[in-house]
Structures are given as structure tokens and as C-alpha cells.
N, C-alpha and C positions, 0 to 999 in steps of 0.2 A: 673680179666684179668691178663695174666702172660707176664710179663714185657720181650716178647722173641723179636728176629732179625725181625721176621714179621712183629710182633706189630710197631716195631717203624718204619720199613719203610713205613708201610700202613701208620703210622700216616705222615711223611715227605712229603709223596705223595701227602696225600692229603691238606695238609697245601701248597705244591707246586704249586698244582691245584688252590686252592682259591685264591692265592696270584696273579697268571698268570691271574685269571678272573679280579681280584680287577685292576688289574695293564693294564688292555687291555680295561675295563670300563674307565679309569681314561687317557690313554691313546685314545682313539675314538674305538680301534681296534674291541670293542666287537657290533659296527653295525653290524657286516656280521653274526652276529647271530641273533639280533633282527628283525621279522616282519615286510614288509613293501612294496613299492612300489618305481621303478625308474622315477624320471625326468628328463630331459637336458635344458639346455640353453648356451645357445654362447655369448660372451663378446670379446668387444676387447683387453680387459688387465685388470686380475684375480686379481692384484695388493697384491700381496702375498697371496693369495687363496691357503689352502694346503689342501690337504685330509685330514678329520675328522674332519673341521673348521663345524661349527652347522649351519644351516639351518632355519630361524624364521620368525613368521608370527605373524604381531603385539608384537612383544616382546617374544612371546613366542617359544621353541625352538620345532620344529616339525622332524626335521631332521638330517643328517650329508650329509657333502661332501663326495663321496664315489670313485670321478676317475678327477682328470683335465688333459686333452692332448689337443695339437694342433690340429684342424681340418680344415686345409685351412688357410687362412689368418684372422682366429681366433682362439679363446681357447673356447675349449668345455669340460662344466661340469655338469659333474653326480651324484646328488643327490638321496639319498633315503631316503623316506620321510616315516612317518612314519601313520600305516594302520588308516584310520579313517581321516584323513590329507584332507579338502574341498580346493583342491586347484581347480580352474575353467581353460578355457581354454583361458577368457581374462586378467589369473592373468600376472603380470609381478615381473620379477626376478632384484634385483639391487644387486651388489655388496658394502656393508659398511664397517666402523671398528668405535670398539668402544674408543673414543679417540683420540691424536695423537699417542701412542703407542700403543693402546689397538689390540685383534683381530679382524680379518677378520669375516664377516661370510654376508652369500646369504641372503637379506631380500623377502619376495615373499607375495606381497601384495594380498587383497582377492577377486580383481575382481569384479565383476556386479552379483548380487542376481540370476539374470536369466539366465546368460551365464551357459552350462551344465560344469561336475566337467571332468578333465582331464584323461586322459586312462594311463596305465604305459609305461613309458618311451617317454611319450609326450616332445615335444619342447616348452618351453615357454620363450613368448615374454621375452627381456632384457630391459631394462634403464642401461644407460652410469652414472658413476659418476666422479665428478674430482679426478683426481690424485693424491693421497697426497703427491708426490715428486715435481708435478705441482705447487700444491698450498704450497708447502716449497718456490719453485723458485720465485714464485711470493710472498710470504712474505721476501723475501731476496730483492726482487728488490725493494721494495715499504721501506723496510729499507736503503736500500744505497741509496734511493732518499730522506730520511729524512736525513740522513746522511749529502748527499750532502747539503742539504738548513740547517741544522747548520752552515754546515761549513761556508755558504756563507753568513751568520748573525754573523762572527766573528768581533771582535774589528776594526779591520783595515777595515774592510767591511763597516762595521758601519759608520765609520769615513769617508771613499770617500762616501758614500751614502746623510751623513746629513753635510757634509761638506760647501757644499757650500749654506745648507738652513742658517747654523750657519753665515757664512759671510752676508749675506743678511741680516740678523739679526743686524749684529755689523754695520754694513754700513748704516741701513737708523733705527738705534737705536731713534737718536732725533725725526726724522717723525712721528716713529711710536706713539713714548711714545708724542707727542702735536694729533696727533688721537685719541687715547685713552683718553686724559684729554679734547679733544672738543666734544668726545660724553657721559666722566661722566656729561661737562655743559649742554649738550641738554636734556640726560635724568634727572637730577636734573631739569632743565624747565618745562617739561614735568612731570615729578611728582607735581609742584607747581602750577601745570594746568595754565603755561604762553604761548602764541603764541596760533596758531591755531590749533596742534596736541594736546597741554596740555586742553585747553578749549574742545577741542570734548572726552578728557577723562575725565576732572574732572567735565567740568559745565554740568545740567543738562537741559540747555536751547536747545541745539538740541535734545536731546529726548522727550523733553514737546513740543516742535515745532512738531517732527515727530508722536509724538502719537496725537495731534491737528490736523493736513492731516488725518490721517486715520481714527478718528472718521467724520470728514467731509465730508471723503469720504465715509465711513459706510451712514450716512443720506444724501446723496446723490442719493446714490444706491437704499437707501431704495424711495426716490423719484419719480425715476426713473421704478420700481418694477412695477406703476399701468400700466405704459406705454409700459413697456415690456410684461405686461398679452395681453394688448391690443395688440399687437404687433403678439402675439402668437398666437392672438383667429383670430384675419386676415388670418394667416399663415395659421392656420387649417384651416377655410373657404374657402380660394384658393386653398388649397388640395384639399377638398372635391370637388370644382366645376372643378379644372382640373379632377378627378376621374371621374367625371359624364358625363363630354366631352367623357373621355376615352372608357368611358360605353355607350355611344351614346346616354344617355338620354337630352333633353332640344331640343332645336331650334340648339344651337351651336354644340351639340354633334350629332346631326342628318345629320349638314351638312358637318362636319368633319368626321363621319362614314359610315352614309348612301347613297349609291352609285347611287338614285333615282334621285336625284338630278341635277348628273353628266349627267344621260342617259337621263334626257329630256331636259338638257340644250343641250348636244351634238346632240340631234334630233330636238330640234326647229333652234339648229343653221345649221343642214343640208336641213331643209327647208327651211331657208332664202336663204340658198344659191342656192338651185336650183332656190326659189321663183326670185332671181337676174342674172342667167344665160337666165331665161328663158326673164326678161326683158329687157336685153345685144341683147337677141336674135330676139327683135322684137315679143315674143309672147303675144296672150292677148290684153284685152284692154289697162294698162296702159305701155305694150311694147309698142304697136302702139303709143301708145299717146308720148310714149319717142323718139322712132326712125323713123314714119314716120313722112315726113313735108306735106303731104296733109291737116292733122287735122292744121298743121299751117297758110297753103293756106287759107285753108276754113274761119279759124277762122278771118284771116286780110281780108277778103272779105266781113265778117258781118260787122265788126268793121267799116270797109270806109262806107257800106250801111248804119248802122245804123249814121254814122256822117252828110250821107247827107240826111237822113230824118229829122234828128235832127236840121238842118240848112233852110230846109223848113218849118219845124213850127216854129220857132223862127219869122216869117212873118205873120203868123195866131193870130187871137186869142183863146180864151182860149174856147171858144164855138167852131170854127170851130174846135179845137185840138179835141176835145171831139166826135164831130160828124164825122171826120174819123176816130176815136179810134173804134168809136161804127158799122159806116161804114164795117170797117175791120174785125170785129167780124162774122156782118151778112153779 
């Protein structure tokens, strides 16, 4: 090769070229050459979102940012995603950064299995994330309010705070310290199992008492056990013969279910009662006999007759009695 003007400009050239590729790769610039497909999505604040910030799905980078502008009273951004890219039409787009200084970039999560995959230049849903200027503000605030409560745990603070527990202190000093030495003597009693708190700790006569009741009452129970079976076996008999009632079998369950009973009591008792209206009403033999007074006439007219027949044999004797008996006959 001969080392002419050519030579070396061809070589310059093309060392220029690679260097502008190396440097447009390294820079984002060489998306507009790679392969791919466009998205969008709308945010309300990009939060330093710049063109050629990366585009990632699970971690992995699928994309670049390719255009951010205003569109209405949001920022709309245009990604190009790269060919092969399953993004779906229920994914959602959130804006991250890595760290508190790190970059920006679109995460675009993968959506539902079954939702179909996105067209080019589809809209997808957003997620809002906090601010990191926000959440500065609010590490700032939540610092000057620890701030504040040091401050206000200073010495002198201190001092009007415990101030007057320390006087309370120095003031009823003797009180407290004869308190304190009347319950080391109670609890030194009390350890020596004296009075009636130290004997319910130390002696063992109420718990041989309390375990003496409950064996007692154990065989008592146990006692008690034939009388309760008995008890039992009543209760289920009374079951079963309420049941039986229920079931209308027996005498009892018949007159408690069976409605035969009811329709001939209620039919003989509406024959009594005509049988009494009609006797009310004079019909009948024993009507007549109730309401007319003829049968009463008649009957005090025998009653006199037969008195004074009666009064003329008391005159006779017992043969002539016999011979007008027999007289009357024939």
C-alpha cells in the first residue's frame, strides 16, 4: 500500500466514522438507527426524563426515550422499543431513578398473560411516582422536627421539666424513705411466712385443705354419677313419650292430634243442645212434662184420691182390704 494523500485520508475518514458511531452509541444518539417500534405515555411530571434515558422491563433494558413534549396539561413521551419487545395493552409505564442520584428511566411492567401485545405507537397506561424533590421536602421536614425535639430535650429543658418532680422528692424525703423501710418489714414478714399473707405463701395448710375440697368433691360427684344416669334415662323417656304424643300415637297422642274426638264432642254437644231447646220449648214428652202444669193437675188429683182411699181402709180390715183389692180387679 503506498503511503499517498488518499491513503491517509480514507484512513482519517474512516477512523472519524467509527469514532461518530462509537460516540452516538455511547451517547443514546444511535437509536434512530436501530430497529424497532414506537410507544407513548403521558405523566404528570417526567422528573428529569431526557431523551435517550433507557426504557426497561423487569430490569432489563428494552428501549430508549426517543421525544418528551407537553401535550396539554401533561408531558408526553415517546419511546422506542425495541422489535420483539411483548409489551401488552394492560402494561403500565412508571417513571424511576436509580438511587437518589442515579438516572431516570421508563419501567413498563408486563401486564396480564392474556391481554393481546400493543400496536406501534399505542398509548399506555401510567403509574404516578413520588417526587424526589417531594420526598427531599419531606426528609427535610421530618429533620427540623427532630431537630426541633433535641432542642427541646436541652439542659434547661430538662431542668423545668424534672424540676419540680426533684422538689417533691427533697420535700416528703423522710415519708418516703419510713415507706420504703415499712414495706422492706412487711415483705421480710412475708418471706418468714408471718400474718395471714406470709402463711398463705409459705404454709402448706391451705393448699392440703384446698386439695382435701376437691378430692371430696371429686367423690361426691362420683356419688352423685348413679343419680344423674337415672336422671338422664327419665329425660330420655320423657322425650320419647313427648315424641309419641307428637306422633299421635298412645290415648294421649290421639287426643292431642286426632281431630275425631273434637267432631263428636262438638256433635253430641249440638244435640244436647237442640235436645234442650226443644225441651225450653215444650216439645216432647219430657218438654210437656217440664212446661205443662196439666201433668201437674192430674198428678195432685191422684195423690188426694189415692189419700182418701187410703183413709178408708185404714177402717177395714185386712180381709175386707183384700176383697175390694180383688173386687177392683174383677
Amino acid at each position: 500500500m503506498k503511503n499517498t494523500l488518499e491513503t491517509r485520508l480514507g484512513i482519517f475518514f474512516a477512523l472519524a466514522l467509527l469514532t461518530a458511531v462509537i460516540v452516538l452509541e455511547m451517547a443514546g444518539g444511535g437509536e434512530s438507527f436501530r430497529r424497532g417500534f414506537p410507544a407513548r405515555a403521558q405523566f404528570k411530571n417526567v422528573q428529569e426524563l431526557k431523551v435517550g434515558d433507557p426504557v426497561r422491563m423487569a430490569g432489563v433494558e428494552v428501549g430508549r426515550v426517543q421525544k418528551v413534549a407537553l401535550a396539554g396539561d401533561r408531558v408526553e413521551v415517546t419511546m422506542k422499543l425495541n422489535n420483539g419487545t411483548q409489551v401488552r395493552t394492560d402494561s403500565k409505564a412508571t417513571i424511576k431513578f436509580v438511587g437518589l442520584l442515579g438516572q431516570n428511566f421508563v419501567s413498563v411492567d408486563f401486564g396480564t398473560s392474556g391481554a393481546p401485545l400493543i400496536t406501534p405507537n399505542s398509548l399506555l397506561e401510567t403509574t404516578e411516582q413520588a417526587d424526589l424533590n417531594t420526598l427531599m421536602v419531606k426528609l427535610e421536614n421530618v429533620a427540623s422536627g427532630v431537630e426541633g425535639l433535641t432542642k427541646n430535650f436541652s439542659g434547661e429543658n430538662l431542668n423545668n421539666l424534672l424540676g419540680p418532680f426533684t422538689d417533691f422528692l427533697k420535700e416528703n424525703s423522710p415519708r418516703i424513705s419510713a415507706i420504703l423501710a415499712n414495706f422492706q418489714v412487711v415483705s421480710t414478714q412475708i418471706a418468714q411466712g408471718k400474718g395471714t399473707v406470709g402463711r398463705l405463701i409459705v404454709d402448706d395448710s391451705l393448699y392440703n385443705s384446698a386439695l382435701s375440697t376437691v378430692t371430696n368433691l371429686d367423690s361426691t360427684t362420683a356419688e352423685f354419677k348413679p343419680l344423674l344416669e337415672k336422671a338422664r334415662v327419665t329425660l330420655d323417656q320423657a322425650n320419647n313419650v313427648m315424641t309419641d304424643v307428637n306422633q299421635g300415637k298412645g290415648t294421649l297422642g290421639k287426643l292431642v292430634k286426632d281431630e275425631t274426638l273434637y267432631k263428636e264432642t262438638s256433635t253430641a254437644m249440638s244435640n244436647l243442645r237442640e235436645i234442650f231447646e226443644k225441651i225450653n220449648k215444650g216439645q216432647g214428652t219430657v218438654g210437656k212434662l217440664v212446661n205443662d202444669e196439666t201433668f201437674l193437675k192430674n198428678a195432685k188429683m191422684t195423690l188426694q184420691k189415692v189419700d182418701k182411699a187410703t183413709e178408708g181402709l185404714e177402717d177395714q180390715g185386712p180381709l175386707s182390704v183384700l176383697g175390694i183389692a180383688i173386687g177392683g180387679l174383677f
